[in-house]
N, C-alpha and C positions, 0 to 999 in steps of 0.2 A: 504493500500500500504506500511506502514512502516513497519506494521509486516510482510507482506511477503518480501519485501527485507531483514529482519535481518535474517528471518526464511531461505532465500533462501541462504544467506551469510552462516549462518552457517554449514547447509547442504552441501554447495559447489557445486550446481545445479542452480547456476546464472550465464549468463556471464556478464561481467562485463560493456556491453554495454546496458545490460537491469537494472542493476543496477543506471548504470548512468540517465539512460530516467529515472526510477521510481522517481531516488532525485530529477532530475530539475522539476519535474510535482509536488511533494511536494512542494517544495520553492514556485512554481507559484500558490498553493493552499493554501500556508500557512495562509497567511495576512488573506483570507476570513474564513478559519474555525477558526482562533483566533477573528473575529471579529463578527463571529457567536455564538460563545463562552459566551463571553463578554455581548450579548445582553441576550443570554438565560439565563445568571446569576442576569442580570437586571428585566428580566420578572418575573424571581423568587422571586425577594426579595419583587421589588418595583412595578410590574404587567407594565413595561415600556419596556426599548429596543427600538434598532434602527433598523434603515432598510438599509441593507447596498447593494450593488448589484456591482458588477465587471465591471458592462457596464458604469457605472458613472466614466467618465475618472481622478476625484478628488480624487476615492475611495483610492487608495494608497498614496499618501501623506497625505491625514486625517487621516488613518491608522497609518501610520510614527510618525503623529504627534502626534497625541493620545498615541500611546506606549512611546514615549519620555517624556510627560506630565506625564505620569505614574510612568516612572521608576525616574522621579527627586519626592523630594520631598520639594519643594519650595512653598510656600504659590500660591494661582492662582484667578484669578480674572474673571469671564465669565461676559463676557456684550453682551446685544444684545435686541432687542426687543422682545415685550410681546408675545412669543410663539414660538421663535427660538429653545428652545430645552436648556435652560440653564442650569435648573436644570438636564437635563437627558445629557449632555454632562458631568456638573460634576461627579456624579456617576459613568458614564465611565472612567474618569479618574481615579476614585480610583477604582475600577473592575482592571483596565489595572496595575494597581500598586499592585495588589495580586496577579502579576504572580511573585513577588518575595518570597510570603509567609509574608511581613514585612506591609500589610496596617493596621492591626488592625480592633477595629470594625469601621463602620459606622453612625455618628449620623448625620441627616438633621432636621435642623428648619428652619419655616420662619423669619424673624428678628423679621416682625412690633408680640411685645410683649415678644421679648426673652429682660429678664433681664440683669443685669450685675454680679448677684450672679449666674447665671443658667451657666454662661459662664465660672466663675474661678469653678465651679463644674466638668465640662469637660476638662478643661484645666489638673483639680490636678486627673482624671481619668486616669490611664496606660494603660487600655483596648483599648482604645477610638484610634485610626489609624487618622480618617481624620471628618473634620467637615464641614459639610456644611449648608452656611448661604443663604438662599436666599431672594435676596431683601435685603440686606445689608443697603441698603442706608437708611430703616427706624429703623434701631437701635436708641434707643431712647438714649441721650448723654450719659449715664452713662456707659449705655451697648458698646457704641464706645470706651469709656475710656478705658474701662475692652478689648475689641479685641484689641485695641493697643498692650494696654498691655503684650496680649496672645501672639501676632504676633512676637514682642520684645523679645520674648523668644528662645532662642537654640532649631534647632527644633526636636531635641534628645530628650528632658524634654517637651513637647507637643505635642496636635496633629499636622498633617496640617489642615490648612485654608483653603477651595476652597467658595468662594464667587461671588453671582451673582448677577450682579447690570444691572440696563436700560442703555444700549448704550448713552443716552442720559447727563446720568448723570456721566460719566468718563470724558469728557472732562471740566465741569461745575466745581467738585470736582477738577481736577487737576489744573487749573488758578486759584483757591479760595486760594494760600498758602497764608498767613498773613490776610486774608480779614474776617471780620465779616460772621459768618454762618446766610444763607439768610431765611432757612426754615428747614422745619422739616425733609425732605427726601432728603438731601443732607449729605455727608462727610465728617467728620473732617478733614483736611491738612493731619496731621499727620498720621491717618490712611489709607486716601488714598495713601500715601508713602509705607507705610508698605505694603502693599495688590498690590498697583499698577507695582511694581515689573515687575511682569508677567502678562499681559494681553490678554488672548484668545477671539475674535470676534464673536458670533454666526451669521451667515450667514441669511439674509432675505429671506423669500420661492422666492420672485418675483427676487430674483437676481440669482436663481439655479430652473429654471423651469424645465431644463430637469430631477431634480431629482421627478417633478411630479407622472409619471406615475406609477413609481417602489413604491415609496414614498405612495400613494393611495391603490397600490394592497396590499401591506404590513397593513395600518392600517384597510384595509375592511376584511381582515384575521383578524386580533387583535378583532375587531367588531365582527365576527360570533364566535371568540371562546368564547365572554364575553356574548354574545346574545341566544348564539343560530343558529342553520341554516344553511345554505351555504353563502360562499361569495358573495360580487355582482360582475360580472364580469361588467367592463367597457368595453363600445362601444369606437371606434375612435372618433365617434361626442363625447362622455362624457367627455374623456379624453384631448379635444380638448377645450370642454368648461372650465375646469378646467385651464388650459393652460393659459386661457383668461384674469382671475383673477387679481385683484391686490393684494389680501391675505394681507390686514392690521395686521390680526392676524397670519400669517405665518404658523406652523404647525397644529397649536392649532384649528386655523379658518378651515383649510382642513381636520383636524379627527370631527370637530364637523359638519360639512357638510357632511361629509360619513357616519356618525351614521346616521345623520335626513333619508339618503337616504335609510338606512339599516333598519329603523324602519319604514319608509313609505312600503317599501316593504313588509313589516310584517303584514299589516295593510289593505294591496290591495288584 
């Protein structure tokens, strides 16, 4: 549709009330083929990606949000429980921060074993755009000394930070200022300052059921393209049972339940 409005503009065989309907049907399509974009760059690098769907009445302000998270470049903080989607929301946000051309590369580690030499190596890297730490909270002290540190730095002369810790542990870490550090998987003060900045929420499946359905047909696609096969098509009663769930594990728990069901199928 773009190109034939430019095509049609510059020939001079538009009117300019068909011009108009083509822009507003762009704008209203934009958000979704940027956020289809975005996933298909994810599926490439990291075999991940989201499922995003227009009928999800949250989809545009998560959108909004995501591109804003993108285009700043402020350290970021993802918390949330074990399978919210933490580590793949970070990624999006720097996905969403190469639509300037300016993210650089990409490095992910998980903390528990990242040193603190492994960290000033990234840091003194110019390639390097955005880091991300997942599980933050088991960086072993040294290795938090050295993120401080990182953190502390003008964020012109380093990468960014995006850091994803257990929902559980942001509120623990933020009361602990001057207090003795209790265990091993917990924050230094000071680093929790640094990082705590910005704090982004990932969302529990059980509190966004209606992203169920959409959310399921999307990972039993992912499943037959990594499998083999055709998708499983969900019945009402299936999708109804899912519904029902408490999803402890949130997304994590509902693609590992649709595989079992995609390989039983295989198997019948």
């Amino acid at each position: 549709m773009a190109v034939l409005s430019l095509e049609s503009i510059r020939r001079g065989d538009a009117r300019i009330e068909d011009v108009e309907r083509w822009f507003e049907t762009l704008q209203e399509s934009g958000p979704m083929m940027e956020a289809t974009l975005l996933s298909a760059k994810d599926r490439m690098v990291f075999d991940g990606g989201f499922a995003f769907s227009e009928e999800d009445p949250e989809f545009r302000p998560d959108h909004e949000a995501l591109c804003t998270l993108g285009d700043s470049s402020s350290d970021l903080l993802v918390a949330g429980e074990v399978g919210t989607g933490r580590r793949t929301l970070a990624r999006m946000v720097h996905h969403a921060s190469s639509r300037s051309g300016n993210s650089g590369l990409l490095v992910v580690r998980d903390a528990l074993g990242v040193e603190a030499e492994e960290l000033r190596r990234i840091a003194a890297d110019d390639r390097i755009g955005t880091l991300i730490l997942a599980d933050v909270e088991w960086l072993v002290p040294a290795a938090q000394a050295a993120l401080t540190d990182l953190c502390a730095a003008p964020l012109r002369e380093r990468p960014r930070v995006i850091a994803t810790i257990h929902s559980g542990r942001v509120s623990a870490a933020a009361s602990d200022h001057g207090a003795a550090r209790r265990d091993e998987s917990e924050l230094y003060p000071p680093l929790m300052r640094q990082l705590g900045r910005v704090v982004v929420r990932c969302q529990r499946l059980r509190d966004r059921r209606h992203v169920i359905p959409v959310r399921a047909q999307y990972l039993l696609r992912r499943i037959a393209d990594r499998e083999g096969g055709r998708p499983l098509e969900l019945s009402d009663a299936a999708v109804a049972v899912l519904w029902r769930q408490q999803w402890e594990d949130n997304h994590a728990g509902l693609e590992s339940v649709l595989y079992s069901l995609h390989l039983a199928r295989g198997r019948a």
